[in-house]
MIRO-27434 format. One record per residue: chain; x, y, z of N, C-alpha, C, O, CB in turn. Coordinates in steps of 0.05 Angstrom, whole numbers. Glycine has a CB too. Layout:
<recs>
+----+--------+--------+--------+--------+--------+--------+--------+--------+--------+--------+--------+--------+--------+--------+--------+
| ch |   n.xx |   n.yy |   n.zz |  ca.xx |  ca.yy |  ca.zz |   c.xx |   c.yy |   c.zz |   o.xx |   o.yy |   o.zz |  cb.xx |  cb.yy |  cb.zz |
+----+--------+--------+--------+--------+--------+--------+--------+--------+--------+--------+--------+--------+--------+--------+--------+
|  A |      X |      Y |      Z |      X |      Y |      Z |      X |      Y |      Z |      X |      Y |      Z |      X |      Y |      Z |
...
+----+--------+--------+--------+--------+--------+--------+--------+--------+--------+--------+--------+--------+--------+--------+--------+
</recs>
This chain:
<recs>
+----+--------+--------+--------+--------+--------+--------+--------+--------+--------+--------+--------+--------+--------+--------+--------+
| ch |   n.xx |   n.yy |   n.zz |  ca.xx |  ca.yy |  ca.zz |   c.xx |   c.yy |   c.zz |   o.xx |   o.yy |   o.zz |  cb.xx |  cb.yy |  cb.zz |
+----+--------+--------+--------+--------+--------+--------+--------+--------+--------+--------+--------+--------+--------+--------+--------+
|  A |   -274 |    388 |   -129 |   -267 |    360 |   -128 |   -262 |    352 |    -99 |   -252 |    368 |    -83 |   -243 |    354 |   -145 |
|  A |   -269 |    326 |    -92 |   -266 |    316 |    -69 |   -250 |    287 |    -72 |   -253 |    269 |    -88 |   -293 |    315 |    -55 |
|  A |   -235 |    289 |    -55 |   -207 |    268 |    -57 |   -206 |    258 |    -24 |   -208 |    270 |     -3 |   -171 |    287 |    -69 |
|  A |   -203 |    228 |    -31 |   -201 |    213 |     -6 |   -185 |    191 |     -9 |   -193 |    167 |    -11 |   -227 |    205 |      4 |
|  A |   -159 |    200 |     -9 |   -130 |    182 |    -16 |   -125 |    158 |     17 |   -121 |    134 |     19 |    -94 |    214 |    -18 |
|  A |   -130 |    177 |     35 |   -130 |    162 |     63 |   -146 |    163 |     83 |   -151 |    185 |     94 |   -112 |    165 |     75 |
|  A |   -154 |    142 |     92 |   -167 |    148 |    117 |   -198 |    141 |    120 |   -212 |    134 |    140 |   -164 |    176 |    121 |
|  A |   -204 |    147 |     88 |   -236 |    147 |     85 |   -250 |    167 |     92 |   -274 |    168 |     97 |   -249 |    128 |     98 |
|  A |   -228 |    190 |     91 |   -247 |    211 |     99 |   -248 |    223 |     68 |   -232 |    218 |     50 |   -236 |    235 |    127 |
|  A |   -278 |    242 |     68 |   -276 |    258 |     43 |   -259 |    282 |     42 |   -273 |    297 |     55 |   -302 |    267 |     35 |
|  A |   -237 |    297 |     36 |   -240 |    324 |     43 |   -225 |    336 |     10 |   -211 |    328 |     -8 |   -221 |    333 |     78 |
|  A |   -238 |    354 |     17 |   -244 |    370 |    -18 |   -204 |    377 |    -27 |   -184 |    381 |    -12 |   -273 |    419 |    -15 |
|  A |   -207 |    376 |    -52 |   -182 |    383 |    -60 |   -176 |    415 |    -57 |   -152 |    418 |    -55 |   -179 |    373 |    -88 |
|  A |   -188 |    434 |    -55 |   -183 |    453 |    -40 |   -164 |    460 |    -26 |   -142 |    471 |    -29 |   -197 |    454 |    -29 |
|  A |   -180 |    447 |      1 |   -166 |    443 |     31 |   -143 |    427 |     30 |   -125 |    433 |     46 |   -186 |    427 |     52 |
|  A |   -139 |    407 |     13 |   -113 |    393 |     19 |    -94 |    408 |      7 |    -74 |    409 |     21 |   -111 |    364 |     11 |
|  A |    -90 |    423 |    -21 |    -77 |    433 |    -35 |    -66 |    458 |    -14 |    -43 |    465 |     -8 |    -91 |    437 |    -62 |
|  A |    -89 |    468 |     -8 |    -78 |    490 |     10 |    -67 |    493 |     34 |    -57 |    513 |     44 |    -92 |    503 |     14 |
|  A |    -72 |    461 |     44 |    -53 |    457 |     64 |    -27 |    441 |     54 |     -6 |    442 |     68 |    -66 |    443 |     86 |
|  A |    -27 |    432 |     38 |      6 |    429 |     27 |     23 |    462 |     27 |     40 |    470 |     42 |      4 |    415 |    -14 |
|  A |     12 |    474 |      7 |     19 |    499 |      7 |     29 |    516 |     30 |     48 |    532 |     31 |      1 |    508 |     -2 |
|  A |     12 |    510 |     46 |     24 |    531 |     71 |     38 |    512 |     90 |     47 |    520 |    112 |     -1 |    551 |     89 |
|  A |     39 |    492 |     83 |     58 |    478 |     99 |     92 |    490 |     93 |    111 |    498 |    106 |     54 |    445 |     91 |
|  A |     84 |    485 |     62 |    111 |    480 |     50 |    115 |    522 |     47 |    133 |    531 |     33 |    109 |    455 |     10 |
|  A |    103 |    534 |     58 |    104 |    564 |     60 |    109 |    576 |     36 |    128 |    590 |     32 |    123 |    574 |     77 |
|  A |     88 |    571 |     16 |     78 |    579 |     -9 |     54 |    592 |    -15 |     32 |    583 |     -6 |     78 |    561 |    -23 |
|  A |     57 |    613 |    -29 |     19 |    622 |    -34 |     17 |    602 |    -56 |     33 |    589 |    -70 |      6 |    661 |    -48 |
|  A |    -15 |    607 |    -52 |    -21 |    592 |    -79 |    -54 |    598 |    -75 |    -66 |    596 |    -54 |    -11 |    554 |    -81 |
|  A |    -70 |    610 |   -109 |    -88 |    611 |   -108 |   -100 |    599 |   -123 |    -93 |    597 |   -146 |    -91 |    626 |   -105 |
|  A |   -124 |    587 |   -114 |   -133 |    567 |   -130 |   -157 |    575 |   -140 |   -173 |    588 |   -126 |   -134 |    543 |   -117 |
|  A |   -164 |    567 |   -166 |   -181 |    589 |   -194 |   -192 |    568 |   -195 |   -179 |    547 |   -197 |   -168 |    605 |   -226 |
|  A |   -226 |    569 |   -194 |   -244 |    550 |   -210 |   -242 |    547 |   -241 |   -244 |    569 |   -254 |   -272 |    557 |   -205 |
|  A |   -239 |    522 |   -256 |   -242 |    526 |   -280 |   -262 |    513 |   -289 |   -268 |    492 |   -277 |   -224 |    522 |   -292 |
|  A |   -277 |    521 |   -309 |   -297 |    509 |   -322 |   -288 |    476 |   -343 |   -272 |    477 |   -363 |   -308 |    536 |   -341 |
|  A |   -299 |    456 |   -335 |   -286 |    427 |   -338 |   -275 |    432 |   -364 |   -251 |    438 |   -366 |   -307 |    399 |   -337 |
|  A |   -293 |    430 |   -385 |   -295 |    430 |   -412 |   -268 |    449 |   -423 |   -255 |    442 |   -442 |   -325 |    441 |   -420 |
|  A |   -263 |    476 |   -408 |   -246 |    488 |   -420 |   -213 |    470 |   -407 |   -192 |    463 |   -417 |   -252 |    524 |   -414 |
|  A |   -220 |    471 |   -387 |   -190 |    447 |   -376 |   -182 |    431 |   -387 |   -158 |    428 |   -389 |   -190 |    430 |   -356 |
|  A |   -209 |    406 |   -405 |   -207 |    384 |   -420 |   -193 |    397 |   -443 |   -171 |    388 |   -449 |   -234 |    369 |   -426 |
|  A |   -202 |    414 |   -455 |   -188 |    432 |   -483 |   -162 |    441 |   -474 |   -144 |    434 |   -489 |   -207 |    463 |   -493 |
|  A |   -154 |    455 |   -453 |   -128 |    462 |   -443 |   -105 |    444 |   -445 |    -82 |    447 |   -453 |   -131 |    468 |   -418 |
|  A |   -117 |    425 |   -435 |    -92 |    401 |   -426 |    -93 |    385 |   -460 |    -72 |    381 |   -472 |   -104 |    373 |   -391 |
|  A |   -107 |    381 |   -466 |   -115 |    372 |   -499 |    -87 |    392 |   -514 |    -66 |    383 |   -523 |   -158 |    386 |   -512 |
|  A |    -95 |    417 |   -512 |    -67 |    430 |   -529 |    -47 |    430 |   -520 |    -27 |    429 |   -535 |    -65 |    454 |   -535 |
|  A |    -44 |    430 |   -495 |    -23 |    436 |   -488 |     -2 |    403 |   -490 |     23 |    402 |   -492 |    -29 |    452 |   -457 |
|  A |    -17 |    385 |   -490 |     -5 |    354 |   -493 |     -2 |    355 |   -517 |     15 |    337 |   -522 |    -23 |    328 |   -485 |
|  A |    -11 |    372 |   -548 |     -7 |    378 |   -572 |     11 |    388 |   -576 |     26 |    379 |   -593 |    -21 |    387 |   -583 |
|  A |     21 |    415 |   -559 |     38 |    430 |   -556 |     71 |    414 |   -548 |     93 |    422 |   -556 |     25 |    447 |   -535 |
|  A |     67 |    397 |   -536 |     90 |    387 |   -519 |    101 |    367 |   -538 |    125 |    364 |   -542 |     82 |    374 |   -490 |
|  A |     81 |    351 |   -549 |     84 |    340 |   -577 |    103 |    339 |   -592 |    122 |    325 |   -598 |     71 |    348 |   -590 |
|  A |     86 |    371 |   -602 |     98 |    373 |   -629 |    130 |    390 |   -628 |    145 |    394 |   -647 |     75 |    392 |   -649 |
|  A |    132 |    394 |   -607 |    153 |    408 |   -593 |    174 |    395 |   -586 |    197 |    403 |   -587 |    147 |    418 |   -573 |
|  A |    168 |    375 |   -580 |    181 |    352 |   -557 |    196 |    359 |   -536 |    218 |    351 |   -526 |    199 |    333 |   -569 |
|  A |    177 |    378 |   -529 |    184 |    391 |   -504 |    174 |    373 |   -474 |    162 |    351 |   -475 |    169 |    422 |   -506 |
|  A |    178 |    383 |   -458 |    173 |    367 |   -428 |    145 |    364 |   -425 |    131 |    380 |   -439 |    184 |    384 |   -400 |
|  A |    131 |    344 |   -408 |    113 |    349 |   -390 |     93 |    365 |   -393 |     90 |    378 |   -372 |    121 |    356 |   -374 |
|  A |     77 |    370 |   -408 |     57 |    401 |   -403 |     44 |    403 |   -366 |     34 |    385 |   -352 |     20 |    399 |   -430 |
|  A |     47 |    425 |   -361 |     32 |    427 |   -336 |      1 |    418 |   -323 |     -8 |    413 |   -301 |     33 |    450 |   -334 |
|  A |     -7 |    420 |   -350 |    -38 |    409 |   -357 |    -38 |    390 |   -368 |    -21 |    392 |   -386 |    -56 |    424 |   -372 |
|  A |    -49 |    365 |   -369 |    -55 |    337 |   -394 |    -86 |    343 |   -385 |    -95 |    354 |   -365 |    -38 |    294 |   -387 |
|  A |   -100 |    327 |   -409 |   -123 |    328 |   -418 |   -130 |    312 |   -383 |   -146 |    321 |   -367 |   -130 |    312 |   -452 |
|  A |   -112 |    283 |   -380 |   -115 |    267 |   -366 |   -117 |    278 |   -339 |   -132 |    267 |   -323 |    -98 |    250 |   -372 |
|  A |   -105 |    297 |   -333 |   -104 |    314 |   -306 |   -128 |    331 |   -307 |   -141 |    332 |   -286 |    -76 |    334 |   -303 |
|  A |   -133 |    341 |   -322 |   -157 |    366 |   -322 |   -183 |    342 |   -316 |   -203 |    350 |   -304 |   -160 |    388 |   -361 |
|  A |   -182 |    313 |   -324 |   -201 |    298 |   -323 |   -200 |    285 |   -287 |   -221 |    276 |   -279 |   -196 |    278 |   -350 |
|  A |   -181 |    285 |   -273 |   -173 |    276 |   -252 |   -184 |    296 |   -223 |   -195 |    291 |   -202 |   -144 |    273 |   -258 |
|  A |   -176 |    314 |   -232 |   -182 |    340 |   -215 |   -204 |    349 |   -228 |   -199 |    373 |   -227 |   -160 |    364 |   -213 |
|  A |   -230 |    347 |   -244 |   -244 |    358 |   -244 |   -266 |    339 |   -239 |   -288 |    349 |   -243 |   -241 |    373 |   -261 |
|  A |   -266 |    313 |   -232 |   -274 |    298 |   -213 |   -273 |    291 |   -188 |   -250 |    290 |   -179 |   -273 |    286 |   -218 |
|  A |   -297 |    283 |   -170 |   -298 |    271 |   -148 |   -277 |    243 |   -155 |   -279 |    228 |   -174 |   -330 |    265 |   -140 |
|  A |   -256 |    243 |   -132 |   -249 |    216 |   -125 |   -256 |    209 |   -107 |   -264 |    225 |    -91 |   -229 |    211 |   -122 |
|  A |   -259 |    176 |    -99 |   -262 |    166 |    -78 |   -249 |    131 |    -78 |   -254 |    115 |    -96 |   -293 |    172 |    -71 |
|  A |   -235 |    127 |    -60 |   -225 |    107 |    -54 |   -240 |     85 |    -37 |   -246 |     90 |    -14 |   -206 |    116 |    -44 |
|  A |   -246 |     57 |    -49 |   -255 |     36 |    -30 |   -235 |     38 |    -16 |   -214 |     44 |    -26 |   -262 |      9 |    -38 |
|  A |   -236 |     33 |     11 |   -218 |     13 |     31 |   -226 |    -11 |     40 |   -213 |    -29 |     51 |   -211 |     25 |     55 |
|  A |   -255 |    -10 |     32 |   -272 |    -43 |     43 |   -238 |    -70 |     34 |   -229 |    -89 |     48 |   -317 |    -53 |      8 |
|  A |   -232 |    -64 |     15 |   -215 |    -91 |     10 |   -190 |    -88 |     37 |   -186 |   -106 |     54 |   -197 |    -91 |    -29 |
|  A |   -177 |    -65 |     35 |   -162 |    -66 |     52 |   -166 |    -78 |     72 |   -151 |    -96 |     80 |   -157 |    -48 |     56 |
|  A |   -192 |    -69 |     89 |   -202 |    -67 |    117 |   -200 |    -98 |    120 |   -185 |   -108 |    136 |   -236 |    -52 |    122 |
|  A |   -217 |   -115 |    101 |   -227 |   -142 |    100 |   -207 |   -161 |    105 |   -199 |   -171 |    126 |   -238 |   -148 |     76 |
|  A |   -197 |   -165 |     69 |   -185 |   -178 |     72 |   -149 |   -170 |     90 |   -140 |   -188 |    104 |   -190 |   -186 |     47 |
|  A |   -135 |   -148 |     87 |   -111 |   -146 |    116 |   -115 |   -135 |    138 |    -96 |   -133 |    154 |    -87 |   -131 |    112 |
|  A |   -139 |   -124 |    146 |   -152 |   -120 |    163 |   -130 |    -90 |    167 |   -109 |    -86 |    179 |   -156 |   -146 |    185 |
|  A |   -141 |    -78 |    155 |   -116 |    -47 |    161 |   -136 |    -29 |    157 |   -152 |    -32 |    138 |    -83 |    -38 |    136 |
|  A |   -137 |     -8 |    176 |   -155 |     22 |    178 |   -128 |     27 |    176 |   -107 |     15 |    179 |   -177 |     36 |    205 |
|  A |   -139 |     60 |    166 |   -117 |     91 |    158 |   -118 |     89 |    192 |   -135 |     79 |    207 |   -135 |    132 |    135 |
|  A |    -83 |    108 |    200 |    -83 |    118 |    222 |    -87 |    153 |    220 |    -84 |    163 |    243 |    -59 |    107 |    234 |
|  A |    -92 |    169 |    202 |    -91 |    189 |    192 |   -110 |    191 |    176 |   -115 |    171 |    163 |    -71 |    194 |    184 |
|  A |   -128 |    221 |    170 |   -149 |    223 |    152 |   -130 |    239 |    130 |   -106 |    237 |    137 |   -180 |    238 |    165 |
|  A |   -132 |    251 |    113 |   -122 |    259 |     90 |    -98 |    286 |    102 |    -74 |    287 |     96 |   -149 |    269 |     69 |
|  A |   -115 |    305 |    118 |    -94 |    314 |    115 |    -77 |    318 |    141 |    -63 |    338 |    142 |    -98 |    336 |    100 |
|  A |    -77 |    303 |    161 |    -67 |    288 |    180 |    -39 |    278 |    167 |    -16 |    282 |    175 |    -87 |    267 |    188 |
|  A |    -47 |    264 |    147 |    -29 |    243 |    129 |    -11 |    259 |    120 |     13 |    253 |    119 |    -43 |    227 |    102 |
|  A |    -23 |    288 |    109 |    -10 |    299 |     91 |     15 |    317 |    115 |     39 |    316 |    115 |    -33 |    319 |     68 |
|  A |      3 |    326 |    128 |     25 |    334 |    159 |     50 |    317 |    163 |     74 |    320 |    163 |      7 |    328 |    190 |
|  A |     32 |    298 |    166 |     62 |    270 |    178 |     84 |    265 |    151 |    108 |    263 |    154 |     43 |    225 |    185 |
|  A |     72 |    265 |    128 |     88 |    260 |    108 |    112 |    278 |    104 |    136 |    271 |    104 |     72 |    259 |     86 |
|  A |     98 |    315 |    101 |    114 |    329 |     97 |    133 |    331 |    126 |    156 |    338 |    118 |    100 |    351 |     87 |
|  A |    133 |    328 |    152 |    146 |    327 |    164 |    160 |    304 |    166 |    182 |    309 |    176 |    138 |    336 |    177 |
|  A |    158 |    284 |    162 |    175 |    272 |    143 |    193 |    266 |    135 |    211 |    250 |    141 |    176 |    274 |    132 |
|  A |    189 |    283 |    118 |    211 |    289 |     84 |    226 |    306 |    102 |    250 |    299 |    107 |    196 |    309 |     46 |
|  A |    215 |    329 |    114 |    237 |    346 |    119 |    257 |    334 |    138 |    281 |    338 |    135 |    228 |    370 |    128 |
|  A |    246 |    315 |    164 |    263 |    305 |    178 |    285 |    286 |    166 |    306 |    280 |    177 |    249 |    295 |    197 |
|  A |    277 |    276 |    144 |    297 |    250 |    121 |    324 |    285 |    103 |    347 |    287 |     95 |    257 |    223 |     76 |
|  A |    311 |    296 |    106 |    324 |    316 |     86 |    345 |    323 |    102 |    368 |    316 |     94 |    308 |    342 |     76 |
|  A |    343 |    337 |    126 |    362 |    335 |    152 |    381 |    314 |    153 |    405 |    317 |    148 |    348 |    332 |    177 |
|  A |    369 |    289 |    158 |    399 |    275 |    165 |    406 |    266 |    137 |    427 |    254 |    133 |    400 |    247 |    189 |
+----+--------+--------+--------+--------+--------+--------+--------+--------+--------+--------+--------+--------+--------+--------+--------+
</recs>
């Protein structure tokens, strides 16, 4: 999947996940899944949570459908009509953010 939240740049969900991750100084490995079985995953597991009335499932059908697509974001409206470019491409963005949080967490 390729995700382009800011900036207009493309860069694959991969790369951004894994740079959250080692920002935040976590492993994390990330497993191709086959769409169809994800769509079924998150399908039970939103059955599961259900009938349980338990929390959140980690998976929803709706997530397995999210991440196992290309996103991409117009900015044409932005650009136009408020005249605003990204100052940051995705994971630029994602740098500044998490440093950030941590600097707000401090004081």
């Amino acid at each position: 999947m390729t995700l382009a939240p800011l900036g207009g740049v493309a860069t694959p969900l991969r790369d951004f996940v894994g740079r959250l991750f080692q920002i935040l100084g976590r492993d994390v490995r990330i497993v191709a899944v086959p769409r169809r079985l994800a769509l079924v995953a998150g399908a039970v597991l939103e059955r599961i949570a259900q009938a349980t009335g338990g929390a959140e499932p980690p998976l929803t059908a709706y997530g397995a459908m999210i991440l196992g697509w290309s996103q991409t974001f117009d900015l044409t409206a932005a650009r136009e009509i408020l005249r605003w470019t990204p100052r940051r491409d995705p994971l630029a963005a994602l740098d500044w953010a998490l440093r950030e949080r941590a600097a707000c967490a401090k004081s």
